[in-house]
C-alpha positions as CSV (number, residue, x, y, z in Angstrom):
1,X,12.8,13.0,-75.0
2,X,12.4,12.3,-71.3
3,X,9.6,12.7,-68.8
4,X,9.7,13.3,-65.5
5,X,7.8,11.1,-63.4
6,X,6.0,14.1,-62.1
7,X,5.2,15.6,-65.7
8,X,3.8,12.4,-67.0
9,X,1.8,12.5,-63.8
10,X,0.7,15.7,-65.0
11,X,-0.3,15.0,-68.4
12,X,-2.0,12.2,-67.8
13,X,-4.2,14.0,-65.5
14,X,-4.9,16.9,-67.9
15,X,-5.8,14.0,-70.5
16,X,-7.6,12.4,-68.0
17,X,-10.2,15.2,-67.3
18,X,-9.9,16.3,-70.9
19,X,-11.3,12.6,-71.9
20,X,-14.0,12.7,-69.0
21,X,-15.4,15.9,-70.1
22,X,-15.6,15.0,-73.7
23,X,-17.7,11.7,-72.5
24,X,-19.6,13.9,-70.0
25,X,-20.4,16.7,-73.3
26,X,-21.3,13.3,-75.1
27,X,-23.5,12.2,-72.8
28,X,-25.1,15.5,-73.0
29,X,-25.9,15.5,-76.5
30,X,-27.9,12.4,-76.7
31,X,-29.8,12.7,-73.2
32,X,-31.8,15.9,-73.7
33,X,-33.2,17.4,-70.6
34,X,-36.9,15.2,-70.3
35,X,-40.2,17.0,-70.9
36,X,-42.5,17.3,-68.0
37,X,-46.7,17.0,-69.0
38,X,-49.0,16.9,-66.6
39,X,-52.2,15.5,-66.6
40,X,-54.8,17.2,-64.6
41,X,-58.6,16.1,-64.9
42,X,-61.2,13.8,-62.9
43,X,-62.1,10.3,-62.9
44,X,-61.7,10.4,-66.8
45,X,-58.2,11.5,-66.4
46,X,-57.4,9.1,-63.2
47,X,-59.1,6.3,-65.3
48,X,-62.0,5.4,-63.5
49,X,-63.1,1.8,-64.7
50,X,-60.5,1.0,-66.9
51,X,-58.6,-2.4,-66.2
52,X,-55.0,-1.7,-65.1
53,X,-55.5,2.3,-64.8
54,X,-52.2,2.3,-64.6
55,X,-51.1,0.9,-68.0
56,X,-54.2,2.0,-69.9
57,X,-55.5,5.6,-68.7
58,X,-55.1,8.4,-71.4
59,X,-52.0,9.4,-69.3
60,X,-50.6,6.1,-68.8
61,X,-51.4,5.7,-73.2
62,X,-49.7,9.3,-74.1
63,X,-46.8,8.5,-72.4
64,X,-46.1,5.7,-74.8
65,X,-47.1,7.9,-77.6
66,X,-45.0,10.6,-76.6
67,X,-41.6,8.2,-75.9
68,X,-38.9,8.2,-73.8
69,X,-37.9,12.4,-73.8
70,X,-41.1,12.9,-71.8
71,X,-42.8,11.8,-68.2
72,X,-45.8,12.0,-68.1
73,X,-47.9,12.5,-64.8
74,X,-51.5,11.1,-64.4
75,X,-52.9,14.1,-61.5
76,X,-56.6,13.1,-62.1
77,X,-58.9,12.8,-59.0
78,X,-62.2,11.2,-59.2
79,X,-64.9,13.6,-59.0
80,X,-63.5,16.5,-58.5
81,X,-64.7,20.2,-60.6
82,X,-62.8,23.0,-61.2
83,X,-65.2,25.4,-59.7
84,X,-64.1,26.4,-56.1
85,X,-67.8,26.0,-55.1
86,X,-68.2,23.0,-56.2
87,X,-69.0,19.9,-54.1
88,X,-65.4,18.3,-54.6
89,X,-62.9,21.3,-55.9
90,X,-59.5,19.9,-57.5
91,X,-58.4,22.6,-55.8
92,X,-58.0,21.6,-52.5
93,X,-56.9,18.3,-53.4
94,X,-53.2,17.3,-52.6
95,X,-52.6,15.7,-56.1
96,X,-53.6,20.1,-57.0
97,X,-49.9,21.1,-55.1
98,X,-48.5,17.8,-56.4
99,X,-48.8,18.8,-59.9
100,X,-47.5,22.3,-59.7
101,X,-44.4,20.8,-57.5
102,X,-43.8,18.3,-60.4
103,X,-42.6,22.1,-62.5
104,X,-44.5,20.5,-65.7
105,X,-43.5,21.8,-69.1
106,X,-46.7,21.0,-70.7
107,X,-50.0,20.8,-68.8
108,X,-53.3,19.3,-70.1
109,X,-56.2,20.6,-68.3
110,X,-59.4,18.8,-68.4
111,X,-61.8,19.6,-66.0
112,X,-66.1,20.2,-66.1
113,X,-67.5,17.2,-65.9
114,X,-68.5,17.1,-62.6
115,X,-69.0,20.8,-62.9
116,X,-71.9,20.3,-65.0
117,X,-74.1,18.8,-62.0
118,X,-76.8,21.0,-60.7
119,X,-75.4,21.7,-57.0
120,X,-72.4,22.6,-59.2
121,X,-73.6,24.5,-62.2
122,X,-75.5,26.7,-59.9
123,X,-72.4,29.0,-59.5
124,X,-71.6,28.7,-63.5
125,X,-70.8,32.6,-62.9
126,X,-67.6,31.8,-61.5
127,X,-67.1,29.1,-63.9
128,X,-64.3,31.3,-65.8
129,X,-62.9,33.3,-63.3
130,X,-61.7,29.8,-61.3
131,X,-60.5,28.8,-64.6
132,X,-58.4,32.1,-65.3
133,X,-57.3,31.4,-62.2
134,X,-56.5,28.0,-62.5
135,X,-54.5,28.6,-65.5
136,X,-52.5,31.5,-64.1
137,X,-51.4,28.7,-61.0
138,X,-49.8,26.8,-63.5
139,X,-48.4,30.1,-65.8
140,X,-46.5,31.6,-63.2
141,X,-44.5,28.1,-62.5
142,X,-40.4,29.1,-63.4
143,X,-40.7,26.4,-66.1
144,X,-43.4,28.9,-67.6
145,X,-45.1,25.6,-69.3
146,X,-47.0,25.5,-72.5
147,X,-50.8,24.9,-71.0
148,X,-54.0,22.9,-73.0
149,X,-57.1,23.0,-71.9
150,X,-59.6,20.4,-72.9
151,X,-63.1,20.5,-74.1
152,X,-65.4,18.0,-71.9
153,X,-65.8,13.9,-73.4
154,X,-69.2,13.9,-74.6
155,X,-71.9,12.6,-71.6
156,X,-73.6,9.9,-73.5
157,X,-76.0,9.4,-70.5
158,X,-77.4,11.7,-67.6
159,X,-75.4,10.0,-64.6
160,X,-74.4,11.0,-61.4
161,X,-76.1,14.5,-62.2
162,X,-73.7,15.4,-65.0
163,X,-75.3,17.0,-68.1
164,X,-74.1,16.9,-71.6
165,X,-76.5,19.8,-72.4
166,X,-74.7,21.8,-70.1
167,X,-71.2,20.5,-71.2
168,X,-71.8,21.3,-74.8
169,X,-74.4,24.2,-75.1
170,X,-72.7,26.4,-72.1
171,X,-68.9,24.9,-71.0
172,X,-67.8,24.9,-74.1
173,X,-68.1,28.2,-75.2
174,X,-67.3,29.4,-72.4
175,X,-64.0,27.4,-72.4
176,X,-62.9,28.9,-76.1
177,X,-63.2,32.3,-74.3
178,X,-60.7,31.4,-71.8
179,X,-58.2,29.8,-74.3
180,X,-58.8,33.0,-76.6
181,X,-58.0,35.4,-73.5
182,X,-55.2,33.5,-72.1
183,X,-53.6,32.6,-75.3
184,X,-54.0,29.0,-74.5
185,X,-54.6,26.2,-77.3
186,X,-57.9,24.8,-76.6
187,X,-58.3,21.1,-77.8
188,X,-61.3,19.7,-78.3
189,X,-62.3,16.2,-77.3
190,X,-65.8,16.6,-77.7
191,X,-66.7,16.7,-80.9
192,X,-63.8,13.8,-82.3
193,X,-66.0,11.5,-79.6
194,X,-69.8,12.1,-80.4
195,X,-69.7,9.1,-82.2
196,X,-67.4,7.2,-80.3
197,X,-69.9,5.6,-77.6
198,X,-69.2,2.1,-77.7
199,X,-65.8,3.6,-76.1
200,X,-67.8,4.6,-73.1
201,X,-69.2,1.7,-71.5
202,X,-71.0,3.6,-68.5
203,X,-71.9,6.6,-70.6
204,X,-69.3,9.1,-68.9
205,X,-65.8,7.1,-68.7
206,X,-63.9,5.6,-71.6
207,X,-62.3,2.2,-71.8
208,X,-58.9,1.8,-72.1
209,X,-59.7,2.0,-76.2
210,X,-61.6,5.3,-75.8
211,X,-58.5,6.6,-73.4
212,X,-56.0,6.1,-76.2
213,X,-58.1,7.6,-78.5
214,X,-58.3,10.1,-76.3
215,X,-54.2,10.3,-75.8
216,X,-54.0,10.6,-79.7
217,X,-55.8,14.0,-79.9
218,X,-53.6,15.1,-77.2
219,X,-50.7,13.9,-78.8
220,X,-51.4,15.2,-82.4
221,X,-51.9,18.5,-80.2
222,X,-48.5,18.4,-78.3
223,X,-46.4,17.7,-81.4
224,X,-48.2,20.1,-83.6
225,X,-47.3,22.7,-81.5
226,X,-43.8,21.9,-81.7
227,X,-43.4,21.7,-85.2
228,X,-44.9,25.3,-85.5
């Protein structure tokens, strides 16, 4: 049979595109879309006094755990509360819009530290309705993300103003309301950690040891909830 110059032309183009979309479909297949998690805490979250922050933090740590499908953004600020009255509130921090313009798919709130310091605690009242609120800045993102809020660390010392017996006796409970109201899995790093010290040096931060331990009850957390 003969070809035309013009037909071969032509099916070498339909073959052509044919063969590129097939790559293109493979290519598809085994690079599924990457799942956003951000991180959003204080100096415990940023890493505070942990060598290389930036390899080590609890962040830094679940991103390894987690592997390559995911990216994982470290949004802590040191000192910083959740309460809008509070002396340093997340809220008007910049890395606060950075993390709802990164559109996470998971977020990991872990905020109250520094909230449990007397010129803080003093409005305690508002205490849950920042936190609803809070919640609901992240809820209403388009990538409607799954949303974890944490328990304080434990405060092994009374530093810098912040109280454990605040943390654990009134936070906390508070805290399980909010998770049981907004339908939001609550996970708790306090009580994993009470006797985990040695993994917090200054009595308040972890070392990099403490901050993967901390990553692994995250973790176990994140991928639980996607088996279920």
């Amino acid at each position: 049979m003969k070809y035309t110059s013009g037909l071969i032309t032509k099916i070498f183009i339909f073959f052509f595109f044919c063969s590129t979309a097939c790559i293109s479909f493979a290519q598809d297949l085994k690079s599924p879309s990457v799942i956003k998690v951000a991180c959003i805490g204080n100096s415990i979250t940023y890493g505070s006094g942990i060598a290389d922050r930036e390899m080590n933090s609890y962040p830094a740590s679940l991103g390894r755990l987690l592997g390559t499908n995911y990216e994982v953004g470290n949004f802590g600020v040191s000192g910083r509360t959740l309460l809008r009255n509070g002396d340093y509130p997340y809220w008007k921090e910049e890395a606060f819009m950075n993390a709802i313009a990164f559109n996470p798919d998971i977020v990991i709130i872990k905020l109250g530290t520094n909230d449990s310091k007397p010129q803080n605690w003093r409005y305690k009242n508002e205490f849950e309705r920042d936190y609803n609120d809070f919640i609901r800045s992240f809820s209403i993102l388009p990538t409607h993300p799954k949303i974890f809020i944490c328990n304080p660390v434990p405060a092994y010392e009374v530093k810098w103003g912040i109280r454990d017996s605040v943390i654990v006796n009134e936070q906390i409970p508070i805290i399980a309301k909010i998770g049981k109201e907004n339908n939001v899995e609550v996970i708790d790093l306090y009580n994993p950690f009470l006797d985990k010290g040695k993994y917090f040096p200054d009595g308040i931060h972890p070392d990099a040891e403490g901050a993967f331990l901390m990553a692994k009850e995250i973790y176990n957390a994140i991928t639980n909830y996607k088996i279920k």
